[in-house]
C-alpha positions, 0 to 999 in steps of 0.5 A: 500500500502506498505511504503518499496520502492524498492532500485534502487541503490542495486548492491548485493542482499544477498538472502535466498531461502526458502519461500523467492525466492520459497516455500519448496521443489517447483519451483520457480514460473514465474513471481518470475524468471521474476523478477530476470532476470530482475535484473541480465539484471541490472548488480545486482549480487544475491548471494543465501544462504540457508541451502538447497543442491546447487543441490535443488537450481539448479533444483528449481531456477538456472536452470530456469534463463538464461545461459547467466545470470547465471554468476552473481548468486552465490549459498552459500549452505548448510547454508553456508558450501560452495559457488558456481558459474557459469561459463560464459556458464551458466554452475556450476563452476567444484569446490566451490569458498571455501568449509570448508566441505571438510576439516573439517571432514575424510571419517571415522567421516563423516561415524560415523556421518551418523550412529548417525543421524541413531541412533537418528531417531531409538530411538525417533521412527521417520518415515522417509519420503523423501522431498516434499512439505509441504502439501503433505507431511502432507497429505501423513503422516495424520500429524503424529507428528513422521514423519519427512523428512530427507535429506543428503545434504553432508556438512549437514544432514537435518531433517524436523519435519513438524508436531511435532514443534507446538504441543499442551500439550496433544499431546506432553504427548501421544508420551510419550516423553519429549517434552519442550516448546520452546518459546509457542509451544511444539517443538518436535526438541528440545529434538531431537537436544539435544541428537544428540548433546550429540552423536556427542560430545561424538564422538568429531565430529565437527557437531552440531544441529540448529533449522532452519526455521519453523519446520527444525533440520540442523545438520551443521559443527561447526562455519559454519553459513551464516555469514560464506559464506558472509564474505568469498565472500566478502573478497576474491577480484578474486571473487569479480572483477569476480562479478563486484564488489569491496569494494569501491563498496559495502562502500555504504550501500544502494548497498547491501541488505538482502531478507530473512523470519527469522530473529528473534534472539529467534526463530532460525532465521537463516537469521539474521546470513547474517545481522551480516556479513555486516554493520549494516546500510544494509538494511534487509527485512524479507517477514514473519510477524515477530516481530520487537522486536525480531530483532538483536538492532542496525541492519536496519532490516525491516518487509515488510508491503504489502498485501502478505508474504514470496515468495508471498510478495517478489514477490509484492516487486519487482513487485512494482519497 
């Protein structure tokens, strides 16, 4: 039986999506949707942050909770490039709450953007596929470590390298590619994300490449991170009152908590960056199995410790209040 006790007097729950509130590229399942309305009924506002597009966490997790309810989600998208609500309809807000896509780039550089995410794909022969889940796509592919899936999500172009991110040395040898060993597994990503970025730094674009989750590239905006989306909301006070929430509120620390699957500091765990906006004393729960010293110091992160893991074990979690 799991030591971690759900926090009763959680007011803001900070939430990635990706194998934390839904498997990749799939509908959240319904007892998870049961769940979060039971919390929204509660007063809780949950705020998703994740490096997917807000129309991927609409179709996936929004659109299944009830209108009514919706007006206590917000959506951070595109790893925190812009945050949405919901109007009291249960309706998107007509525009984000703030969006640093809009003026971080001309229509120009956006265009020559796309051109370089062209470029590199041609040069490392990858074969592009477009999203699914996992296992169809590995299946669909025969595990071809060339094939990727990649996904223009506007404020961010997203590459999948679902077969090529642990790969043996002698696989990584017949792609006749340089293919760097990135903390044990040969991570085909890593000489991808490289080049990428020496193009966009010759075209003083303000995109960069970041390893995200299991086996993702996120060519993000610069300076743009979860820390990013966090800080925002939180400092602005109309969405706050809007929230029902205000700083006195949130002083106490055991009012917000962090759901999330990554948040190891050396393998690119993008969920940490949510940890480092808020007090230190937050707690956090990562649902992978992650090791705890590789966890930011000085931080109350914890690793769940029920029978199951990622949205499976989030769900056991809440199940358990």
């Amino acid at each position: 039986m799991a030591t971690i006790k759900f926090n009763k007097d959680v007011r803001l729950i900070v939430s990635d999506v990706d194998e934390t509130i839904a498997d990749l590229y799939v509908e959240a399942n319904a007892g998870m949707i049961r769940e979060v309305e039971k919390l929204l009924l509660e007063g809780k506002v949950l705020f998703l942050i994740s490096g997917q597009s807000v129309k991927s966490i609409k179709w996936r997790i929004t659109d299944h909770i009830k209108p009514e309810l919706r007006k206590q989600m917000i959506i951070g998208h595109c790893s925190g490039s812009e945050v949405w609500g919901f109007a009291s309809n249960g309706n998107l807000m007509k525009t984000p709450y703030y969006s640093a896509y809009d003026d971080s780039m001309n229509d120009s550089q956006r265009k020559r953007w796309r051109e370089i995410i062209l470029q590199v794909v041609s040069e490392f022969k990858l074969v592009v596929y477009d999203t699914m889940p996992v296992t169809e796509f590995k299946k669909k592919t025969r595990e071809n470590p060339l094939a990727v899936m990649v996904e223009d999500r506007g404020p961010q172009i997203t590459i999948e390298a679902v077969n090529g991110h642990d790969l043996q040395p002698d696989e990584a040898r017949r792609l006749g590619l340089r293919v760097p060993e990135n903390h044990g597994p040969y991570d085909l990503r890593a000489p991808i994300a490289e080049r990428a970025e020496e193009l966009l730094n010759r075209e003083n674009l303000p995109i960069t490449p970041r390893l995200a989750g299991v086996f993702a590239i996120d060519f993000a905006i610069r300076g743009v991170s979860k820390t990013t989306a966090v800080k925002n909301i939180l400092g602005d006070e109309r969405v706050m009152f809007r929230l029902g929430l205000s700083k006195d509120i949130l002083a106490e620390p055991t009012h917000t908590e962090v759901w999330g699957d990554k948040f190891s500091a050396v393998r690119g765990g993008t969920d940490r960056h949510i940890s480092e906006a808020l007090p230190k004393d937050v707690r956090s729960i990562t649902f992978r199995l992650e090791r705890q010293d590789e966890m930011l110091g000085g931080y109350n992160i914890v690793v769940w410790d029920g029978e199951r893991h990622l949205h499976e074990g989030l769900l056991e979690y809440l199940q358990s209040r």
